[in-house]
N, C-alpha and C positions, 0 to 999 in steps of 0.2 A: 405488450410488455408493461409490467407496471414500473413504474419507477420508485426505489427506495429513495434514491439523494436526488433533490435538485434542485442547481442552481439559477438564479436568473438577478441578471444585472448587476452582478457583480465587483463592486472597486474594492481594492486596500491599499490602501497607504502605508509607507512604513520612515517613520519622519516625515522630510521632503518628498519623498520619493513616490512618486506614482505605478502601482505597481500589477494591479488588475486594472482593465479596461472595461468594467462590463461582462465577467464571464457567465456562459450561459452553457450551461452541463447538465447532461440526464444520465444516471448511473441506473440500469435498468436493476431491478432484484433478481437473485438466482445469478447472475454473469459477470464476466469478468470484461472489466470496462479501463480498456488502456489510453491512460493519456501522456500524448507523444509530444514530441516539439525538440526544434531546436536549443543550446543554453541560454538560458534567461529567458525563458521564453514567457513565464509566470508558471511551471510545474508545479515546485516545490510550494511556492507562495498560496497556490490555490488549498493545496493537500492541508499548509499550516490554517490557513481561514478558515476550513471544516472545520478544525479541529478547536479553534477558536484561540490558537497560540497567537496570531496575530488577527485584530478586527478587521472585520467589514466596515467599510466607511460606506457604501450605499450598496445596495441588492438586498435579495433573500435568499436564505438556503435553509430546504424545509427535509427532515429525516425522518420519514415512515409520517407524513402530511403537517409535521408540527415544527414551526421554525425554532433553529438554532441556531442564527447567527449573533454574534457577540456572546453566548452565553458562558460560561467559569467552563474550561476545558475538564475540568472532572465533573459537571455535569454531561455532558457531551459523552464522556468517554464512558461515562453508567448508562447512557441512553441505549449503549452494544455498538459502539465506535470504537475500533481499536486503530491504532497509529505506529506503525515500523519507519520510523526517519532513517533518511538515507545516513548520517551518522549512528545509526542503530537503539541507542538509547539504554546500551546495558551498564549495569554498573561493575567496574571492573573487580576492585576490592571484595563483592561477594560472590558467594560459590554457583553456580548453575543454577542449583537447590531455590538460595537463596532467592533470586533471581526470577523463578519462576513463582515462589512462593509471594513476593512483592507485588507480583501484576496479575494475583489472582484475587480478585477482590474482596470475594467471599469467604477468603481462609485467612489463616495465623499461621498454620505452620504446616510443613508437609504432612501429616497427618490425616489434614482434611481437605488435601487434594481428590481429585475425583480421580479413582484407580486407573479406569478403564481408557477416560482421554489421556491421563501418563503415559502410560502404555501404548495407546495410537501414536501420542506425541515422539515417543522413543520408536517405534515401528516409521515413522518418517525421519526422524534424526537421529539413528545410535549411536552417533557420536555423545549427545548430550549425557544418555545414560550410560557412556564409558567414565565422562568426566563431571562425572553429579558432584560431585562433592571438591571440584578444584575450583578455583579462582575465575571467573570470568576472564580477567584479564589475561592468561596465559591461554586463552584458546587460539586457536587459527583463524584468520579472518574469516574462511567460508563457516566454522564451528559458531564463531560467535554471531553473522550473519543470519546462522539456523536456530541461535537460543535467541536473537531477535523477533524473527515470524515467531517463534516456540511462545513466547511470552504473548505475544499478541493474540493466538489460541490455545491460552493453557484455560481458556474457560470460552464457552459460544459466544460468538460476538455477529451479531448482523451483517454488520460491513467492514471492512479491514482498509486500511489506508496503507498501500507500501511505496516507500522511494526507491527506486535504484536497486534491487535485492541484491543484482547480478552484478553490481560494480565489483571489478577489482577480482573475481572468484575467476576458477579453474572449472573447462567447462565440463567435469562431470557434477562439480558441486553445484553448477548450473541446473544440469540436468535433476538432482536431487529437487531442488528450490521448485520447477518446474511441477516433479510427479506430486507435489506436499501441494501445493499452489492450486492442482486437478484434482486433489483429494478435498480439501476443502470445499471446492466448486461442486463436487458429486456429494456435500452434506448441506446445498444448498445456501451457505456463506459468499454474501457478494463481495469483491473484491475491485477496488478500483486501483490499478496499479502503475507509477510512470517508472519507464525502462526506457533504458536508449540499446539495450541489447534487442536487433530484431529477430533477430531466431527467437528468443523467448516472447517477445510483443503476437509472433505469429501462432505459437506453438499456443500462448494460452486466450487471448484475445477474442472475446464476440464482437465488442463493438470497440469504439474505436472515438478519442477526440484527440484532434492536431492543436495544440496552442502556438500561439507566433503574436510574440508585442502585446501579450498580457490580458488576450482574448482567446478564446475557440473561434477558431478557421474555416473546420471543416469536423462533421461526424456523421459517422456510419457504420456499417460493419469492418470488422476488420480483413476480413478474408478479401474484401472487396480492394480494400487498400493493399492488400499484399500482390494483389494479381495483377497490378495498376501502377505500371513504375513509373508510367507520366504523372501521375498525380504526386504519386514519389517524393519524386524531385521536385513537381514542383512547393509542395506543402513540408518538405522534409533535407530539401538541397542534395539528397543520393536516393542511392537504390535498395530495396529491401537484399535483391538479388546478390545483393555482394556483401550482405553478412551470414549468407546460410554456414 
């Protein structure tokens, strides 16, 4: 496996607060790479230090062999880094349109969208293209949810950063988020994703990292972890078996 991201020795600090221990993460290319943990665990923290929203105070983290840590996140995010934050990141005020037309780098205006991923993109979310032209902010949680992933490939991106997709959604809108998530994976887009929903961790998951106290624990496959309720619990304090 080659690896696109990887981290090694990772701290950040945020004020006082100490808040990565040294993380050490291999995001393989081509797969989808789930990192789990209990809250607090450093999830989210890790996802923002990719991304360079908050620095590295010591490590490296090197994307397709060239380090980017501490760099201006809109360099990062040209490099083919996209980021779906668990508060999603749309703006409500503008229209879907709007919206997709903003986090495509290479255009001004829907005009010079690329047809055909429009199209794919509406072929995985038809809701987006029922309500092109309404407000962000009057969508459905699971709606604006899908014009979040929607933004983050409304143009090809390497690697995709997502939080949480599944919070708070209804589980066919699960199931959608899932088959869009497998669709991306079969155009070769790697995907590093934390969930705390396990039916989705299992359904799309190859490999697998446990964080706990602002470190990686434990990585491997994930199939391996789903079969494995002792490790479960002990790396996760329950059972995958009692979210099917």
């Amino acid at each position: 496996m080659t690896a696109l991201l990887e981290l090694r020795g990772v701290h950040t600090h945020i004020g006082a607060y100490h808040i990565l221990h040294g993380v050490d993460l291999v995001v393989p290319e081509g797969q989808v790479t789930m990192l789990l943990g209990r809250n607090g665990a450093g999830k989210t923290t890790t996802l923002r230090t990719i991304m360079g929203l908050w620095g590295a105070s010591q490590g490296t983290i090197a994307f397709r062999g060239q380090a980017i840590a501490n760099r201006p996140t809109p360099e990062i995010a040209a490099s083919g880094i996209a980021y779906v934050p668990e508060s999603m990141g749309i703006f409500s005020d503008l229209t879907v349109k709007e919206n997709i037309v903003l986090a495509a780098r290479s255009t001004r205006h829907e005009g010079e969208l690329d047809r055909a991923r429009l199209q794919w993109i509406f072929g995985l979310f038809p809701a987006l293209q029922k309500f092109w032209l309404y407000p962000a902010g009057k969508l459905s949680g699971g709606q604006k949810q899908m014009l979040a992933v929607a933004r983050a490939i409304c143009e090809p991106r390497a690697l995709i950063l997502v939080d949480e997709p599944s919070k708070g959604l209804a589980p066919s809108i699960i199931q959608n988020l899932i088959g869009a998530l497998r669709e991306l994976k079969q155009q070769k887009t790697t995907i590093l994703l934390v969930e705390q929903n396990f039916l989705m961790a299992r359904a799309l998951g190859d490999t697998v990292a446990v964080m706990d106290d602002g470190r990686v624990v434990h990585s491997g496959a994930m199939a391996e972890l789903a079969e494995d309720e002792g490790l479960q619990q002990r790396l996760l304090g329950l059972s995958l078996g009692a979210h099917q």
